[in-house]
N, C-alpha and C positions, 0 to 999 in steps of 0.2 A: 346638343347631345342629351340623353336620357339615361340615367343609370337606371338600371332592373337588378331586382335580385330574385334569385332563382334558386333550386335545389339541385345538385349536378346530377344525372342518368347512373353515373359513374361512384361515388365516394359518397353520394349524399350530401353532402356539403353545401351549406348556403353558401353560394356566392353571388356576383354584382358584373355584369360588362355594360358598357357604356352602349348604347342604342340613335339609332341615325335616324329620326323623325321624318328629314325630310324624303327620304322614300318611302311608298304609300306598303309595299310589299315587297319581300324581301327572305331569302334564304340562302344563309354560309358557316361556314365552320370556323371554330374557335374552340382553343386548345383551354382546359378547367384551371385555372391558378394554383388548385390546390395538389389536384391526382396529374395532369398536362393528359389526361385522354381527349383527345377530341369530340365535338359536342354540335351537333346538325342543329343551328338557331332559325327560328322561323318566326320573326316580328312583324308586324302591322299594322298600320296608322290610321286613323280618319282624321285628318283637321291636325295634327302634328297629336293626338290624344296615342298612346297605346292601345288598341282595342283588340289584340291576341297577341300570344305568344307561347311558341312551343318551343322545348329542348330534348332532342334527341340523343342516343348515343348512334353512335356505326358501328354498321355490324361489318366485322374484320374477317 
């Protein structure tokens, strides 16, 4: 596992989730630690490296 940190869409807030290397690509939701808004993560691997990463909010 990979921790990232990130800015939330939501609160602004740095926060950190833990990241799954071994899928090359990859897109799910997870709730902010700080504000609990949900947050559309979009991580991507080459060689177990992070090489993108996006965070969304949903539009409700």
């Amino acid at each position: 596992m990979l921790e990232h940190f990130f800015q939330c869409p939501y609160c602004f807030e740095e926060i950190s989730m833990l990241l799954d290397p071994s899928v090359r690509k990859q897109t799910y939701i997870e709730d902010c630690e700080v504000c609990c808004n949900p947050i559309e993560l979009t991580p991507e691997f080459e060689a177990g490296e992070l090489v993108y990463f996006d965070a969304q909010s949903i539009e409700q």
